[in-house]
LOTORLO-77259 format. One line per 10 residues: their letters; for each residue z, y, x of N, C-alpha, C. Coordinates in steps of 0.001 Angstrom, whole numbers, m for minus. Example, Ala and Ser with C-alpha at 12.3 -4.5 7.8 and 13.67 -1.06 7.14 Angstrom:
// residues 2
AS = 7800/m5690/13190/7800/m4500/12300/7800/m3300/13200  7080/m2250/12850/7140/m1060/13670/7870/30/12900
// end
This chain:
// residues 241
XXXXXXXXXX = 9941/91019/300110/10949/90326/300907/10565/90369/302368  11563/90502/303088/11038/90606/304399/10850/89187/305688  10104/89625/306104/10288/88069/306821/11732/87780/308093  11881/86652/307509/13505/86182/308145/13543/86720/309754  14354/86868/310473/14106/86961/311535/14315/85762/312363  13514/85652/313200/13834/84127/313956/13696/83930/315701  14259/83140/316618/14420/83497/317954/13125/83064/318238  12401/84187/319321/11212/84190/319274/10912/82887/320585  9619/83074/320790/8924/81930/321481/9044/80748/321401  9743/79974/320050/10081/78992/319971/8560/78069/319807
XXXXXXXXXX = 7231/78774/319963/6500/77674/319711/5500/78387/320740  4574/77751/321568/3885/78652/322884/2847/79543/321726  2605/80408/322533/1494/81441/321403/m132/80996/321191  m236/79864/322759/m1422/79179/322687/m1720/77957/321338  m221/77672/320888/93/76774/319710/m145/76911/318076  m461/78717/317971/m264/78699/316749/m1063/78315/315796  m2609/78232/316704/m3410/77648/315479/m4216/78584/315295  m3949/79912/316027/m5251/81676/315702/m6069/81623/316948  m7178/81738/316809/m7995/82364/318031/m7778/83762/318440  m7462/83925/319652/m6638/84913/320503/m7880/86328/320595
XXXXXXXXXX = m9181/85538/320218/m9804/87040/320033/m10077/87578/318654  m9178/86943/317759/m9370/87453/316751/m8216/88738/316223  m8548/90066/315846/m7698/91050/315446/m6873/91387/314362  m5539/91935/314791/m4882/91972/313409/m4616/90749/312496  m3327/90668/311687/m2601/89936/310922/m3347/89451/310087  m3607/88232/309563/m3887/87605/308413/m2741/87334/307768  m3034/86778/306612/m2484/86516/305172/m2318/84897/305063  m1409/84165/304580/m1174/82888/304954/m838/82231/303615  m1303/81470/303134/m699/80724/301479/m236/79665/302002  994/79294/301758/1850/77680/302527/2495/76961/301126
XXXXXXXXXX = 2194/76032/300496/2729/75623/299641/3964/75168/300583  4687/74778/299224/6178/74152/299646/6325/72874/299650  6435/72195/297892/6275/70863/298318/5015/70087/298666  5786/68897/299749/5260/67935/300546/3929/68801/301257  4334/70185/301785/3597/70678/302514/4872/71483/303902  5615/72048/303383/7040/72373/304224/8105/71770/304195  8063/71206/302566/9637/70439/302087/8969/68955/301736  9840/67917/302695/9709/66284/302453/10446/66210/300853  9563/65868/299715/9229/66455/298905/9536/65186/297414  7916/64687/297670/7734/63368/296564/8136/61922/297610
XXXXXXXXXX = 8435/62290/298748/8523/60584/299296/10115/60742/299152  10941/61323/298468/12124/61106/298248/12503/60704/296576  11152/60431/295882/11651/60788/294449/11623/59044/294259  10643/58099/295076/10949/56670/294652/12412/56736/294779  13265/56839/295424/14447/56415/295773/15352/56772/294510  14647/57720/293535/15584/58393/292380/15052/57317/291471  13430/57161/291190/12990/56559/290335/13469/54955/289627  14067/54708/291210/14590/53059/291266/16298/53082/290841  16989/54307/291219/18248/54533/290385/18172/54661/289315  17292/55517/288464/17212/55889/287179/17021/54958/286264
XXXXXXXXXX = 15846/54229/286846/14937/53783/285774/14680/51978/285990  15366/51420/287064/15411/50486/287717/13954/50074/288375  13298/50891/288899/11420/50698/288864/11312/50944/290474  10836/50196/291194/10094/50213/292379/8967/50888/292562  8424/51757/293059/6860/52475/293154/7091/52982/294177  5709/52153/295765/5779/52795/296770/5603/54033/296944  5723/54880/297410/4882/56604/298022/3541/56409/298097  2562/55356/298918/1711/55043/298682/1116/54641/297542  1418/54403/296376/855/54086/295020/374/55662/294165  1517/56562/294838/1165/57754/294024/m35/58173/294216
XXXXXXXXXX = m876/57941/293098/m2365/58147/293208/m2489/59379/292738  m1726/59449/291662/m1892/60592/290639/m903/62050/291304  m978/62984/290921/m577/63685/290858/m143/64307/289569  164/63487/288583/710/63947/287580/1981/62421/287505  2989/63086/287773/4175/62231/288622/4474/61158/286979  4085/62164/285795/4648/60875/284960/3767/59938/284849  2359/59972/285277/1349/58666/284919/1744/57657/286364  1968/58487/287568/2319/57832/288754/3315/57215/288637  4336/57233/287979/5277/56593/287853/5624/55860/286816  5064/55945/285657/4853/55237/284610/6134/55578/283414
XXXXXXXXXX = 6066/57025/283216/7148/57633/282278/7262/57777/281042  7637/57646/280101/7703/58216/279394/7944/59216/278884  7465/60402/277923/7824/61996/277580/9784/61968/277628  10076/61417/277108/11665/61774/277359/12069/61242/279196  11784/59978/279359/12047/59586/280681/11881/60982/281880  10435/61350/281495/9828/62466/282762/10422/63614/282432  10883/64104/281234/11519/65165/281384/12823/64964/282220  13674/63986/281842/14946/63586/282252/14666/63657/284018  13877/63445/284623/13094/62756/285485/13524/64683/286277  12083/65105/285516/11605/66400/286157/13010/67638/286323
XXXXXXXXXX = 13645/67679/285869/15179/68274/285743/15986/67796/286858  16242/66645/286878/16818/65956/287720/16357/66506/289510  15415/66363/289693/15139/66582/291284/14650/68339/291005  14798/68856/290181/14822/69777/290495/16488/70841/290139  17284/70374/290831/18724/70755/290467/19184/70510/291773  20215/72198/291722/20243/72461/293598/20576/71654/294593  21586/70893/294057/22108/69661/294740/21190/68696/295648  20051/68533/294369/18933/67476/295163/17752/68611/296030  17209/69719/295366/16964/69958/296421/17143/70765/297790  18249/71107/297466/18898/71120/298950/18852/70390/299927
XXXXXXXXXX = 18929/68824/299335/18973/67740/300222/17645/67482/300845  16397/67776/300393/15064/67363/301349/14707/68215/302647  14141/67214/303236/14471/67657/305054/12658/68383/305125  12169/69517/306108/11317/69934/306105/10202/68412/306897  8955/68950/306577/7988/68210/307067/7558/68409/308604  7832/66954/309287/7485/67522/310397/6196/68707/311047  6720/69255/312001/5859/70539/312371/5693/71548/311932  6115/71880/310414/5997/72625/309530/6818/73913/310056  7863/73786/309829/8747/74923/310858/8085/75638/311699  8226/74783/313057/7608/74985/314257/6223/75663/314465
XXXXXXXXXX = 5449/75518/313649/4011/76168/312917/4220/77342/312305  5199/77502/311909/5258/78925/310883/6126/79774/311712  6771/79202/312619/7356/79547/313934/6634/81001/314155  5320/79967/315236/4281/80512/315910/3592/81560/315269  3073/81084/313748/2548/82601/312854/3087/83837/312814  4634/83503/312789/5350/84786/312654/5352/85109/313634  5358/84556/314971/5398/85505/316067/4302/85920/316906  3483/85466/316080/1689/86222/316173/1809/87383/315518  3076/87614/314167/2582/88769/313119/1382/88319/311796  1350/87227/311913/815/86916/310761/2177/86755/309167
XXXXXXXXXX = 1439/86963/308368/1845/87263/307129/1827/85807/306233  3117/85341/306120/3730/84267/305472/3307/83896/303773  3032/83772/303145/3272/83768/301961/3763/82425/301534  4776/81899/301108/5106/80718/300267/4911/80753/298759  3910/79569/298580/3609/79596/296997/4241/77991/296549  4981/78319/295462/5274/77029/294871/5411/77063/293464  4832/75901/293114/4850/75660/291653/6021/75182/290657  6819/75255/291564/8105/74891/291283/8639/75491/289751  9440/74868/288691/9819/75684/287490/10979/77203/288223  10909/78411/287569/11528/79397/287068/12827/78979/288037
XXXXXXXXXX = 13985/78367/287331/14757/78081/287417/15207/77480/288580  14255/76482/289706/14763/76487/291200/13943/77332/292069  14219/78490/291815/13920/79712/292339/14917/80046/293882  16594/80239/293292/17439/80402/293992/17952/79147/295021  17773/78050/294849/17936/77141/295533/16932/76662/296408  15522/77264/295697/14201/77073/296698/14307/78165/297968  14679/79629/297534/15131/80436/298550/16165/80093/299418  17095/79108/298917/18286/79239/299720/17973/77746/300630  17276/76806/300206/16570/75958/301401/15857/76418/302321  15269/77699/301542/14274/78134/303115/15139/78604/304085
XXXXXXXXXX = 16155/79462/303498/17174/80068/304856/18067/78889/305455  18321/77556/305110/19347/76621/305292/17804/75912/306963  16692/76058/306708/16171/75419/307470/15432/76367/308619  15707/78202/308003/15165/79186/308843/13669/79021/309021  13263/78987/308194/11500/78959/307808/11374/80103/307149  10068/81376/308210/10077/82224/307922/8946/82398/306969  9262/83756/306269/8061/84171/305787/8266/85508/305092  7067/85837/304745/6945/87266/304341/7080/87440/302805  6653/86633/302002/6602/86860/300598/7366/85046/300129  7920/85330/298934/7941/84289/298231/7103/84032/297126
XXXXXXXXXX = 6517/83407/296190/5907/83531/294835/5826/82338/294368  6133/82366/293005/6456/81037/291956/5247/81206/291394  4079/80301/291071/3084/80239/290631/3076/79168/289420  2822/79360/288263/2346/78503/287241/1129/77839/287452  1347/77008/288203/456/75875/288709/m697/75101/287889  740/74769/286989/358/73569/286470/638/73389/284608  221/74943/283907/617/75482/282626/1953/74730/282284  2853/74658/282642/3951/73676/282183/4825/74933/281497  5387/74304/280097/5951/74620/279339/7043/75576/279745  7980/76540/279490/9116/77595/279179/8755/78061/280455
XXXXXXXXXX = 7501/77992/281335/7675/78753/282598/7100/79986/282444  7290/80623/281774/7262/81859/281418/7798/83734/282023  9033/82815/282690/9532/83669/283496/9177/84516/284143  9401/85979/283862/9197/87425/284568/8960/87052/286443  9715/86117/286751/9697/85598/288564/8560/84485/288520  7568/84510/287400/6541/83690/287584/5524/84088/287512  4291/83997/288363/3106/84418/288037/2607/83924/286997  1085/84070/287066/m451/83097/286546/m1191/82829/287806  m1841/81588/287422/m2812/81629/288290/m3750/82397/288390  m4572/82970/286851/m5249/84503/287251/m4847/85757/288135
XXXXXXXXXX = m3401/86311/287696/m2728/87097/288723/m2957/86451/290419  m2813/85523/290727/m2983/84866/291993/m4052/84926/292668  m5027/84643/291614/m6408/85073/292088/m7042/86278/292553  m6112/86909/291842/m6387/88416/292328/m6123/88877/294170  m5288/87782/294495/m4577/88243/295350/m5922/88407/297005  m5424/88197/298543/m6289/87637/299314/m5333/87392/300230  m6191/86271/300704/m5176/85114/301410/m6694/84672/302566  m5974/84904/303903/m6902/84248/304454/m7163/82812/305109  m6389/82038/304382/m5876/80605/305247/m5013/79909/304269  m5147/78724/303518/m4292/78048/303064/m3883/76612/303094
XXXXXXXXXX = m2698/76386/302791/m2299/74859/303818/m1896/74593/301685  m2360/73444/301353/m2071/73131/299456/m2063/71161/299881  m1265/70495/299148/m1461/69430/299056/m2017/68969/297369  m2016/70228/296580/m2635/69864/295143/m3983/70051/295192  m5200/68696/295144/m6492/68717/294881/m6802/69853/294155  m6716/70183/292815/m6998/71136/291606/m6505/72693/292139  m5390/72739/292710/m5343/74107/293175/m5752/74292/294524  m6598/73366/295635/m6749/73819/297045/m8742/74065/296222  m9231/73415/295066/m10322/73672/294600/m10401/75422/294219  m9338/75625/293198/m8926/76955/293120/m9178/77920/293957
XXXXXXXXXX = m8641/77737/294816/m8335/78584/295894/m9815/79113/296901  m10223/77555/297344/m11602/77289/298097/m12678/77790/297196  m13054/77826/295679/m13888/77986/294367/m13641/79118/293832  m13027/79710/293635/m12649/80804/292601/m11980/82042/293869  m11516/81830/294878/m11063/82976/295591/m11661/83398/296938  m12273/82234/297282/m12758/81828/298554/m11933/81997/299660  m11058/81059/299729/m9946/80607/300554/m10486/79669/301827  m10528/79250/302616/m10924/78450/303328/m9287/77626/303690  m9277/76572/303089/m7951/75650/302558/m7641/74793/303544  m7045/73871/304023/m6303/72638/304403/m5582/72061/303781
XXXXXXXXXX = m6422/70972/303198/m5693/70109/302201/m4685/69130/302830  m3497/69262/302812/m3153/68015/303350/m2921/66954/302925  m2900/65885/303634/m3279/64399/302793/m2364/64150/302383  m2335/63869/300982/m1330/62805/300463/m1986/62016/299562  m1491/60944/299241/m2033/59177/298550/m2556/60486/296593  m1821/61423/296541/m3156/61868/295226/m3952/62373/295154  m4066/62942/296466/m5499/64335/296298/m6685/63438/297302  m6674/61848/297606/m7344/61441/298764/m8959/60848/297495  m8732/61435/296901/m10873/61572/296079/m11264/62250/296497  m12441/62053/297126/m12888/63050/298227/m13346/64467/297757
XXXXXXXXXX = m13555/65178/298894/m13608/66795/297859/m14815/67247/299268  m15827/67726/298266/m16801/68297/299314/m16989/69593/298924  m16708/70476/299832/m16368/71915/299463/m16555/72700/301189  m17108/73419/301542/m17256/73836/302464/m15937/74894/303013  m15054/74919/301732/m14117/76020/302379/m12473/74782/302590  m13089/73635/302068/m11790/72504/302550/m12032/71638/303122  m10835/71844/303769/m10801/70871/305423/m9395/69859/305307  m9729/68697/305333/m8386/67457/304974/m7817/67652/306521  m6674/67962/306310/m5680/67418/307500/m4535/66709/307446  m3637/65943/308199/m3011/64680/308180/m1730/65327/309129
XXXXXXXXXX = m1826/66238/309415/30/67093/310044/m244/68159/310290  911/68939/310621/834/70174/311100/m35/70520/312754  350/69174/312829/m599/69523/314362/m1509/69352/314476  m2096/69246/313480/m3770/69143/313571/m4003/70870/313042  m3025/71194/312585/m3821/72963/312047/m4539/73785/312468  m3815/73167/314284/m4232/74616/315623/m5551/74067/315738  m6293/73061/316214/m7074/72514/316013/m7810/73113/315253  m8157/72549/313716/m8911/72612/313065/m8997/74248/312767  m8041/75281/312936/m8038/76684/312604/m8611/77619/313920  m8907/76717/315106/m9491/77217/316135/m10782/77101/316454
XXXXXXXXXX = m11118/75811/315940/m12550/75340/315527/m12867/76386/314436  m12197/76691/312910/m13037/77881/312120/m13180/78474/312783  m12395/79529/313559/m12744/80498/313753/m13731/81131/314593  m13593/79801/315364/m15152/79410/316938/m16350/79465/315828  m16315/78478/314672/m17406/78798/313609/m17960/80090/313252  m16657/80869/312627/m16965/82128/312201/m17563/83594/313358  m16757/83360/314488/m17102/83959/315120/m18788/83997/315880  m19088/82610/315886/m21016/82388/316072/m21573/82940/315003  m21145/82571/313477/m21721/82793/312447/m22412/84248/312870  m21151/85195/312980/m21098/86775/312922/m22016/86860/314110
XXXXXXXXXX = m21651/86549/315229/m22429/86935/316296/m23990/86854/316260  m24616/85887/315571/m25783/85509/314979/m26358/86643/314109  m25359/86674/312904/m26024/87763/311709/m26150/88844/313008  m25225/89662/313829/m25527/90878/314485/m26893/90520/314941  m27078/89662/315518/m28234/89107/316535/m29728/89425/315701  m29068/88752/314600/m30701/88547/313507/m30985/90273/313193  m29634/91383/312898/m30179/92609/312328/m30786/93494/313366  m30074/93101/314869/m30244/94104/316093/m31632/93631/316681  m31887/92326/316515/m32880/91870/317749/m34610/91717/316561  m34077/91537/315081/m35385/91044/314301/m36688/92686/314652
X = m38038/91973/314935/m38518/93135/314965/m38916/94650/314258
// end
């Protein structure tokens, strides 16, 4: 898929978050929900129609939405169907900065990838939010996240297939898959905070951040890292006697 086209300079190039001496395109993993798309802080508002139940956004500890919410197997299915049907998500508004950030990547030439765990089936309505909000990117991919049942679908990966892949930068709000990623692929991640993944995670390739505007930041600092790192190893092979 190609990446959308979008009116350029909409974000300064000093903004995007890359160190300017670093060469050539990287590879970008951007989850979707409650990382681009305002996501789970819209589902209390369903939970309290449905089910007559109050549960702040802040309570969601869990990330397994039926213990967070206190479901039952028929309730959460009824539940999980529901917000995922085009109507509703059409309706969620992007996360601030998020845009504006992916803005700037693309017009560095960096390489988009959107991964979401989303079921099979809001595939076409997940594509057709991205063009309704003009959030670019280079690839789409439906990832089986989270082994959930009939997702089987030919438009779905594995997470083994995924692993295969390389990604040099990833923005995940799921604890278990930014571990993935940081553990098994060596991703250097940005978890972003939300009330389930906040057990702390000590991992040298994840870094907690709290908005999009902290990315440039913290992705300018790696790379100030990486770039001493390297400069050092040259140092130690050229200069050792």
């Amino acid at each position: 898929m190609k990446t959308k086209e979008k009116p350029r300079g909409s974000v300064p190039m000093d903004t995007d978050g890359f160190d300017r001496h670093r060469s050539g395109p990287e590879r970008m993993y951007v989850d979707l929900d409650d990382v681009i798309s305002r996501t789970t802080d819209t589902y209390g508002a369903v939970i309290e129609r449905e089910f007559g139940r109050q549960v702040r956004f802040e309570d969601l500890v869990s990330f397994d939405l039926k213990i967070s919410f206190g479901l039952t197997d028929k309730e959460f299915h009824y539940f999980f169907d529901l917000v995922h049907q085009p109507d509703v998500l059409m309706g969620y508004e992007p996360v601030p900065g998020a845009v504006a950030m992916l803005d700037g990547w693309a017009d560095a030439g960096h390489e988009i990838d959107i991964v979401t765990g989303r079921p099979y089936f809001a595939r076409e309505a997940s594509l057709a939010w991205l063009e309704r909000h003009r959030v670019p990117f280079t690839d789409f991919t439906m990832v089986d996240k989270y082994n959930r049942a009939g997702n089987n679908s030919s438009s779905v990966i594995t997470k083994e297939q995924l692993g295969q892949r390389h990604y040099d930068l990833a923005v995940e709000d799921s604890r278990e898959t930014a571990m993935f990623l940081a553990d098994t692929m060596g991703v250097f991640v940005m978890l972003y905070d939300r009330p389930w993944n906040r057990h702390p995670v000590n991992h040298r390739n994840i870094q907690r951040i709290y908005s999009w505007q902290e990315i440039s930041a913290a992705r300018n600092t790696r790379n100030m890292q990486l770039t001493t790192s390297n400069h050092l190893a040259v140092c130690h092979q050229v200069c050792k006697p």
